[in-house]
Each structure stands twice: as structure tokens, then as C-alpha cells.
KEDO-239838 format. One line per field, with one value per residue (C-alpha): residue in three letters; y, z, x. Coordinates in steps of 0.5 Angstrom, whole numbers. Each point is the difference from the previous one (the first is absolute). Layout:
// residues N
residu [Ala_...]
Y [Y_...]
Z [Z_...]
X [X_...]
// end
This chain:
// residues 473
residu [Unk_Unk_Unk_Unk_Unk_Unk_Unk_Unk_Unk_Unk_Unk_Unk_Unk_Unk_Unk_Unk_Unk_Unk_Unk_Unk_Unk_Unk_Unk_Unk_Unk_Unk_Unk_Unk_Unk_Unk_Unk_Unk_Unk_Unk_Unk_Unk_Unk_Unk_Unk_Unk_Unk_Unk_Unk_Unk_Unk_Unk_Unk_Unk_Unk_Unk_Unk_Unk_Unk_Unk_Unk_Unk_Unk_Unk_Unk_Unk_Unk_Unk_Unk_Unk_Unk_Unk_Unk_Unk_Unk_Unk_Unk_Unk_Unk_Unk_Unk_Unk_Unk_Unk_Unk_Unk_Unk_Unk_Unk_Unk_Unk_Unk_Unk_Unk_Unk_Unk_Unk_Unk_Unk_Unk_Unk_Unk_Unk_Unk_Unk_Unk_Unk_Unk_Unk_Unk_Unk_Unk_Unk_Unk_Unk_Unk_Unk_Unk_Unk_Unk_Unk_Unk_Unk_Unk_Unk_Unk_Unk_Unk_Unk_Unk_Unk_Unk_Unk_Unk_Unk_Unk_Unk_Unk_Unk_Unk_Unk_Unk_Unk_Unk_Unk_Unk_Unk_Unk_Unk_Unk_Unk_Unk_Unk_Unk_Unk_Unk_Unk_Unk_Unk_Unk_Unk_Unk_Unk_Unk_Unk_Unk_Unk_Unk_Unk_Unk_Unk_Unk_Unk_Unk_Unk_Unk_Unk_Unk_Unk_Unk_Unk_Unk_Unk_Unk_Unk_Unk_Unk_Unk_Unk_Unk_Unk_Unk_Unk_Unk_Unk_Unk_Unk_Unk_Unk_Unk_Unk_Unk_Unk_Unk_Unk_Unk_Unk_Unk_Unk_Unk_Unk_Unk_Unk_Unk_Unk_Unk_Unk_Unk_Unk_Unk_Unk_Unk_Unk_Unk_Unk_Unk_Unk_Unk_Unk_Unk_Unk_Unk_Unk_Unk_Unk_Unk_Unk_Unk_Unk_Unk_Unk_Unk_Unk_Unk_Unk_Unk_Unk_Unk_Unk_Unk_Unk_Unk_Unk_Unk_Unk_Unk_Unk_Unk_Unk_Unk_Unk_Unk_Unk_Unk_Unk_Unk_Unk_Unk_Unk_Unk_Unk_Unk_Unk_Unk_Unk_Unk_Unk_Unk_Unk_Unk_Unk_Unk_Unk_Unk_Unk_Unk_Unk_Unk_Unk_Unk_Unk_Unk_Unk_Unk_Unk_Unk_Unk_Unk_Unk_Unk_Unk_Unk_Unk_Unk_Unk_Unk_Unk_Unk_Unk_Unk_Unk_Unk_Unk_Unk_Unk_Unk_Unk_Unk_Unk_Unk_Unk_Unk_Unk_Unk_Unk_Unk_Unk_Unk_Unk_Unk_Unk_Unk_Unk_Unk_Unk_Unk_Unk_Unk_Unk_Unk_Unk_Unk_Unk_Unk_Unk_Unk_Unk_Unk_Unk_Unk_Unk_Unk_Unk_Unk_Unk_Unk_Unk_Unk_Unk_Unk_Unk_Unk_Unk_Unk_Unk_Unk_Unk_Unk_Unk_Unk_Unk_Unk_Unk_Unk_Unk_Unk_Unk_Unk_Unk_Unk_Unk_Unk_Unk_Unk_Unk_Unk_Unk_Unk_Unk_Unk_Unk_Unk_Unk_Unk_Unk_Unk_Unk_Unk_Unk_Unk_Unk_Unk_Unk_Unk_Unk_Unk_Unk_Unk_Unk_Unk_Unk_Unk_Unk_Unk_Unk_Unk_Unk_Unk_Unk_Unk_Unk_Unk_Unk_Unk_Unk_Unk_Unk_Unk_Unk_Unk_Unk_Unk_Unk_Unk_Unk_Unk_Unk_Unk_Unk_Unk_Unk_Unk_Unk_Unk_Unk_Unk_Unk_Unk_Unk_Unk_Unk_Unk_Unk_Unk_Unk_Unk_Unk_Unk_Unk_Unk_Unk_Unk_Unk_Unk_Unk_Unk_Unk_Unk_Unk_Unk_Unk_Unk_Unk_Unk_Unk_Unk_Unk_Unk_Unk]
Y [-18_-1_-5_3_7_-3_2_6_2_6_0_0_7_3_-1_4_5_2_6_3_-1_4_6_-1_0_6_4_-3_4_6_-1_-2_5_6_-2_-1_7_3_5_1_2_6_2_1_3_4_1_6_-2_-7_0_0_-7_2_-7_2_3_-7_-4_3_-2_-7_-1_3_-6_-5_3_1_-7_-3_5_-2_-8_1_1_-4_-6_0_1_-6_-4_2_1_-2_1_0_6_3_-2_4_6_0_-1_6_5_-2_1_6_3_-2_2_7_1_1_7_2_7_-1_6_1_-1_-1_1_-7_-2_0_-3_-5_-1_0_-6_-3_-1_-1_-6_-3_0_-5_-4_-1_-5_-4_-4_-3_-1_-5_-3_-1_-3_-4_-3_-3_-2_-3_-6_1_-5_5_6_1_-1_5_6_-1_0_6_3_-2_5_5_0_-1_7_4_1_-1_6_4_-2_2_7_1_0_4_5_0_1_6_-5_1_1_-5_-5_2_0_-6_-4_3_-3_-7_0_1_-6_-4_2_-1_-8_-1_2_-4_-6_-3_-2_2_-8_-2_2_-5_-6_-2_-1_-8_1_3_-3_-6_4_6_-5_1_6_2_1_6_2_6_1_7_1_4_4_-7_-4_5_1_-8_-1_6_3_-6_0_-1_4_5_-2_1_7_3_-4_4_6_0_-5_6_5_-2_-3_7_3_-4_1_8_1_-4_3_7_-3_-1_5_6_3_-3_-7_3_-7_1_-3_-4_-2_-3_-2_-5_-2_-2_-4_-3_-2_1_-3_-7_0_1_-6_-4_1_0_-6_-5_2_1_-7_-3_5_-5_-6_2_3_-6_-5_5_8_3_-1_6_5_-1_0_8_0_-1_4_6_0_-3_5_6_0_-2_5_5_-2_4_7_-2_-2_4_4_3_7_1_7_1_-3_-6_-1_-2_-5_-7_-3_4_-1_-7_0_3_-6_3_-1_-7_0_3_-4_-6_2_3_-7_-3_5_-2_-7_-1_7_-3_-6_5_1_-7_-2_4_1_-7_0_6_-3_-7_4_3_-1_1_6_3_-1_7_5_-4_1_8_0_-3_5_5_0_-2_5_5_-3_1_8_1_-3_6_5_-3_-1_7_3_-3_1_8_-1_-4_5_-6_-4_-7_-5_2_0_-7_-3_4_-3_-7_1_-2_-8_-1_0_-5_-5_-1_0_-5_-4_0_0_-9_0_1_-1_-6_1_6_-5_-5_5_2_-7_-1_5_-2_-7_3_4_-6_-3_5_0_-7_1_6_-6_-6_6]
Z [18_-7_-2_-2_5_4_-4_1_6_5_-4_-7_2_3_-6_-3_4_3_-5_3_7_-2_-4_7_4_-2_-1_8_1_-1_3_7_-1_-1_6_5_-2_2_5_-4_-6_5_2_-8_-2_7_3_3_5_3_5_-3_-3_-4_0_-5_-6_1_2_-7_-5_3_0_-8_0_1_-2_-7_-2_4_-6_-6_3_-2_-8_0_2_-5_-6_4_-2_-6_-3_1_7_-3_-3_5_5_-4_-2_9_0_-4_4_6_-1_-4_7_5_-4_-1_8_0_-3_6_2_8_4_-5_5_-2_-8_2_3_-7_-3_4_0_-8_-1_6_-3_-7_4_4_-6_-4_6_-1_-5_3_5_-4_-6_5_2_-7_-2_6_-1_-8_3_7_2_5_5_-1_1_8_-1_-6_2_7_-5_-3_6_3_-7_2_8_-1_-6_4_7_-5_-2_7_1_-6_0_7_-1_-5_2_6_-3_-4_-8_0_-7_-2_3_-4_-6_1_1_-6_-4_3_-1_-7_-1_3_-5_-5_2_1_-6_-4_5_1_-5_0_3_-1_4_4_-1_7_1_1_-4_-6_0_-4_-6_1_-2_-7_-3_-4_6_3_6_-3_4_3_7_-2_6_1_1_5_4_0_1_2_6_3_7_2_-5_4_6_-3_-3_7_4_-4_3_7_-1_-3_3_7_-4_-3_7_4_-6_1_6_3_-5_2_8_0_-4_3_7_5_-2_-7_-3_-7_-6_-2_8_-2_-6_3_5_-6_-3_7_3_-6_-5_3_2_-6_-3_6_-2_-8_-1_5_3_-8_-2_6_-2_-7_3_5_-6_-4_1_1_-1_5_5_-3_3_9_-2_-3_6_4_-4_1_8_1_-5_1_8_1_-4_4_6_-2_3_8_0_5_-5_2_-2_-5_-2_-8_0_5_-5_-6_4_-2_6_5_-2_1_7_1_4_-4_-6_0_3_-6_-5_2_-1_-6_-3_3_-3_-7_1_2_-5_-6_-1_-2_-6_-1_1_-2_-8_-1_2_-4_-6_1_0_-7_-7_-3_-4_7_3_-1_1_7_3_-3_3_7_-1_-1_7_3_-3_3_7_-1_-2_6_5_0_-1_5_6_-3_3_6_2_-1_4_5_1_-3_5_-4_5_-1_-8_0_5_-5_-6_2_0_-7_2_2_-7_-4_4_1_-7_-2_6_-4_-6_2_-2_-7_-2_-3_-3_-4_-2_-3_-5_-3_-2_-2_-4_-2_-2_-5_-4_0_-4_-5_0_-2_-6_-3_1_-4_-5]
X [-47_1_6_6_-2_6_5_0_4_2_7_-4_-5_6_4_-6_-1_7_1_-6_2_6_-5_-5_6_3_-8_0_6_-3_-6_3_4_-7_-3_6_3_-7_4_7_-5_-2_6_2_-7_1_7_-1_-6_3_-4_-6_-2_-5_-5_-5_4_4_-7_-2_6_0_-8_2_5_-6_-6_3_2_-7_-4_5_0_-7_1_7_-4_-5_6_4_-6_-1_8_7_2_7_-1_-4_6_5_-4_-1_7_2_-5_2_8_0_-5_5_6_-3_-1_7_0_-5_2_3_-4_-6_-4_-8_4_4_-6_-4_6_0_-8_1_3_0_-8_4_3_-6_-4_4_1_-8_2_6_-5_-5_5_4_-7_-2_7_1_-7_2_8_0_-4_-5_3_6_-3_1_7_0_-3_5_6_-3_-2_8_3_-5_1_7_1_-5_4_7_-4_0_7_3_-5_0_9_0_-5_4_7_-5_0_-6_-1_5_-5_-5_4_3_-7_-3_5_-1_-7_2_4_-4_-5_5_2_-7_-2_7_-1_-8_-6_-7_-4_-6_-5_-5_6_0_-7_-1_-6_4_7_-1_-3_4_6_-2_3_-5_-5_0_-4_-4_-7_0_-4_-7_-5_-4_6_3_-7_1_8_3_-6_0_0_6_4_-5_3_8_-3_-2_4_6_-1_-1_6_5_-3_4_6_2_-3_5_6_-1_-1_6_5_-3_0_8_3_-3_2_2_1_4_2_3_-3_6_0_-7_2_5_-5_-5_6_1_-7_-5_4_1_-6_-4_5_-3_-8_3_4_-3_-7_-2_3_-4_-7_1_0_-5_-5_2_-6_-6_2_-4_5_4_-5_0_7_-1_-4_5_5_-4_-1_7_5_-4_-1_7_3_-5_3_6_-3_-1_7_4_6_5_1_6_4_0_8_-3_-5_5_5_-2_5_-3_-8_1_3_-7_-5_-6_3_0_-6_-3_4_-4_-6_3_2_-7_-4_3_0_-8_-1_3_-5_-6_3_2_-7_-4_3_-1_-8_-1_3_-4_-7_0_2_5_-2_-2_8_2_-6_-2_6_0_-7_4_6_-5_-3_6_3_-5_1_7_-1_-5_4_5_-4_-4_6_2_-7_0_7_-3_-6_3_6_5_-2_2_-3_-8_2_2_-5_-5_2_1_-8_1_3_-8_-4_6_0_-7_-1_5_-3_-7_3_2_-7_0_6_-2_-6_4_6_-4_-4_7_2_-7_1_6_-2_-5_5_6_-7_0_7_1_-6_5_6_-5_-2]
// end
């Protein structure tokens, strides 16, 4: 690592980056709060018909919620190699908040009028979350040392964890207390100044400053880090095998993880088990939270020392990642629940006097825990195989199949609940299918990693070369 690299500490990027961890907080809010709202959202579209659930109509906004953002994360991606991310971001922030704040004067009881109203800027919203991931990426790629980077990325996922189920318990209560529309305001206008510190508080930096190979001659003011990725040096650089691998492993990835998220909340909220949103959202405080604090803060510090000295070590622990959070988290539907009235349903003293509710607590908290170490990980391989012009479209072209997977597994477990006559045990066990494909490819991925990484910092040596003869000129 080149000297003085180690100056910079976790307490100097987190100065940096707290203006947005508070404006991805709050957007994490809004986020969380869409998908665990999935039924209260019916029942304000539809009132009068509670009996019905309606799984397609609200597998389709929530595929609109993730499929939108992966198709505008493929254009963001390539203006956040190319422009300021500063700018990027706050033009995203302002999107984003005034779509939410809208939401908030949808007409209670329209039926499929209030649907496309929510369907309108929930897509709205969606699109511009397209350009928040590849931004971080990108930002995080010129800011945080690599040996820093585990740790980084589990601080960034502690913010949005942490807002995400503060989100379902701030949405769920007042859904509850029927503020719905006061919990749409209020979001959009902390999007909005969240966006509005951002902008007052950071600096645009230098792309390409924490590659090794460039961080002495990027010191010189005068030299900045120009080259623009072409469509041989993508063939060479961004088609790589293993960027493949973290491509297609994506999306069988998130194809179950949003299965399992909607199918749970759908599971405990309906008939005969009635388990109140903000019942769940306490829950999620309770076992998920912790949980992901443990993978986050701990497992990351120890995923950096384990990749400090050969970086190939990260990828047996998304593996694991993979296979451990995912079938633990599965687990969840051959407990045995107790059925609960709608009234049993909302009393959080009683629920927890309930034996299989800490029962799944801990599967809940050991989910999180292993869960967590697959974005830990994996953010910091992806960053490490491609140059530094490249950070924020491969992260959209990830995002973009994530996305997709994202938006099949509603839409998926929506269909299959019909054909299965809402049978949740067949759906799950037909969706953990999607564990198989990843954990193989990473697995054949330990073998190319290497090769990969190596061409990127022999491309890197060469630019610093010419770099250095801008400098002498």
C-alpha cells in the first residue's frame, strides 16, 4: 500500500460520508417502509374488500418499485462515470423526496385509481434509486482506503438497516393510528433536507486517488485521473469472468431474498396468524437489528483482516453468506405458529410470551448475522476488478440484475401462492432453488479472481506512467 494511505482513518471517511448516511437514511425510511407496508397499502387502495389480499396488484407495484430503479441504474451509472456524483446525487434527492411527499394526497378507497397513483411515483421513486448504489460505489472507491473498505460498507449497511426497519416501525404506527398521509409527508420533506445538507456539506473528490498505483501522482493538483472506459477496455476489464460471476450470481441471489421478504410479511399478517405491522416492526428492532449489527461492525472488521494479505479470501465467505443467511431466514416457515386474533395480533407483551416467537427471533438475528457478510464482501471484490471509470456502471449493471431478481420474486411467489392455493411451504421450498446457481459460481469464481485482479493493476501501472509524463511535461 502506498505510504501515507494510512492516514486516513474510519473516523476520516465517516466525516465525509455522514451527510449521506443521514439523506440515505432517511430515502432507506421510505424504502423500508414500501415493502413492509405491502398489505396496509391494500387495504388503503381497497377498504371495502379485506378479505382479499390482492398478491398480484401488490407484487406488481413492488416489481415497479425494483425494476425501475435496475433500468434508470443503467443510465445513472454511466453519467456518474462521467459527471459529478455530487450533482447526480442531489438531483436524485430531490426526485425522490417530492415522489414521496406526493403519495401523500392519494385518494383513500380509489381502488385501481389509488393503484396507479401509487404505481406512478412509486416508479418515480424507484427510478431515481437507480443512481444512489452506483454513486456510493463510485465515491467510496476515491474516499476509503481499500484496507477500510469491509468496514465501510458495514457502517453504510448498519445506516441503512438500522432507518430501513426504523421505517417499518414509524410506518407501520401510524398506518396503524390511520396517519398514513402524515408519514408520506414527512419522509419527502427529510429526503429533502437530506439533500439540501449534502449539497451544503461535501466536495466533488478525485476520481481514482485510492488506487495504489496512482496515489502518488494523483497528490499533484494539476493531475487529474481523466481516461474514459471504451468498448475494448470494457471486453478487457468489466467482462471479466468473474465480474460475470457477481452479474449472474446476483440474480438468483435476490430472486430469493425478496421471495422470502414478501412472503413472510404476507404469511404473518393474514389470517390466522394476524400479526400486526408495527407487532413485526418491533420484532425487526429486536432480532433483525441486532443481528445485523453483529455481521456489520464485527464480522466486517474481521472479513478486512482476513482479505487484508490475499483478497480471494473474501469470496468462501459470500459463499457462506449465501447458503447460511438465506436457509436460516427460510426456516422461518415450517415453524409451528400459533394462530392469533387481529386484537392478539397488535399486543407486543403478549407476542412475546409466544415460545415460537423466540424461536424465530433467533433464526431471525443468526440470518442477519451470516446475511450481512455478502455485501461486505462482495462491494469490495467488484470495486478491486475494475477501474476506476468503470465504478458506478458495473455496480449499475449488478444493481440492474439485482434489481430484476428483486422484482421476479414477488411476482413469482404471487403466482405460485395462486397455483399452490396459498400454499407458503411449496413456495418457499421452490424458491430456495435459487441458492444452488450462486454459491456454485462463486465457488469456480476463487479461480479467476486472480488473474482478473492482476489485469486492472497492470493497467493501472501503465496510466500512472502516463500520468507521471503529463506531471514532467
Amino acid at each position: 500500500m502506498a505510504k501515507g494511505k494510512n492516514t486516513n482513518s474510519e473516523k476520516s471517511f465517516n466525516r465525509v460520508f455522514w451527510p449521506l448516511y443521514i439523506l440515505n437514511g432517511f430515502q432507506s425510511v421510505a424504502y423500508g417502509a414500501m415493502i413492509v407496508l405491502v398489505v396496509p397499502l391494500a387495504l388503503i387502495i381497497w377498504p371495502n374488500d379485506p378479505a382479499d389480499i390482492h398478491a398480484l396488484e401488490m407484487g406488481i407495484l413492488y416489481t415497479t418499485l425494483s425494476w425501475s430503479s435496475s433500468f434508470a441504474g443503467l443510465l445513472f451509472g454511466r453519467l456518474i462515470d462521467k459527471y459529478s456524483r455530487k450533482k447526480i446525487i442531489i438531483v436524485i434527492s430531490l426526485f425522490r423526496g417530492f415522489s414521496m411527499f406526493l403519495l401523500g394526497f392519494a385518494v383513500y378507497g380509489g381502488e385501481h385509481g389509488t393503484w396507479w397513483y401509487f404505481f406512478t411515483f412509486i416508479a418515480l421513486f424507484g427510478f431515481f434509486a437507480g443512481g444512489s448504489w452506483p454513486a456510493i460505489n463510485s465515491l467510496s472507491n476515491d474516499i476509503v482506503p481499500r484496507d477500510h473498505r469491509s468496514r465501510f460498507f458495514g457502517i453504510y449497511q448498519i445506516v441503512l438497516n438500522t432507518t430501513n426497519i426504523i421505517g417499518w416501525l414509524i410506518a407501520t404506527y401510524l398506518v396503524q393510528i390511520g396517519l398514513w398521509r402524515v408519514f408520506f409527508w414527512g419522509i419527502g420533506l427529510f429526503i429533502l433536507l437530506g439533500g439540501l445538507i449534502f449539497a451544503i456539506h461535501n466536495e466533488e473528490p478525485k476520481r481514482g486517488v485510492q488506487q495504489e498505483e496512482l496515489y502518488h501522482v494523483l497528490q499533484d493538483d494539476s493531475i487529474e485521473y481523466d481516461f474514459q472506459i471504451d468498448n475494448g477496455m470494457m471486453r478487457k476489464t468489466m467482462l471479466s469472468r468473474t465480474n460475470v460471476v457477481a452479474l449472474i450470481e446476483g440474480i438468483f441471489t435476490c430472486i430469493l431474498m425478496s421471495s422470502l421478504n414478501f412472503l413472510i410479511l404476507n404469511y404473518v399478517q393474514n389470517p390466522p396468524y394476524n400479526l400486526a405491522p408495527f407487532s413485526i416492526g418491533v420484532f425487526m428492532v429486536v432480532f433483525g437489528l441486532t443481528g445485523g449489527l453483529v455481521g456489520q461492525i464485527f464480522l466486517s472488521r474481521v472479513s478486512d483482516k482476513i482479505a487484508v494479505k490475499d483478497p480471494v479470501r473474501r469470496l468462501p465467505i459470500i459463499v457462506i453468506a449465501i447458503i447460511g443467511g438465506l436457509v436460516t431466514f427460510a426456516l422461518f416457515f415450517f415453524l409451528p405458529w400459533v394462530p392469533l386474533t387481529p386484537e392478539q395480533g397488535k399486543d407486543i407483551a403478549y407476542i412475546m410470551t409466544i415460545p415460537t416467537m423466540w424461536i424465530m427471533g433467533a433464526l431471525f438475528f443468526t440470518s442477519r448475522s451470516i446475511f450481512s457478510l455478502y455485501i461486505v464482501n462482495q462491494s469490495p471484490i467488484i470495486q478491486q476488478i475494475n477501474l476506476p471509470e468503470a465504478q458506478g456502471q458495473i455496480v449499475s449493471w449488478n444493481q440492474f440484475l439485482e434489481q430484476f431478481g428483486r422484482g421476479i420474486g414477488p411476482l413469482l411467489c404471487g403466482t405460485l401462492l395462486v397455483f399452490t392455493n396459498t400454499n407458503y411451504q411449496i413456495t418457499v421450498l421452490t424458491v430456495c432453488l435459487c441458492i444452488v446457481p450462486g454459491a456454485i459460481l462463486w465457488i469456480v469464481a476463487m479461480r479467476w479472481f486472480p488473474a482478473d485482479r492482476e489485469n486492472i493493476k497492470t493497467i493501472l501501472a501503465e496510466r500512472a506512467e502516463i500520468l507521471n509524463s503529463r506531471k514532467e511535461g
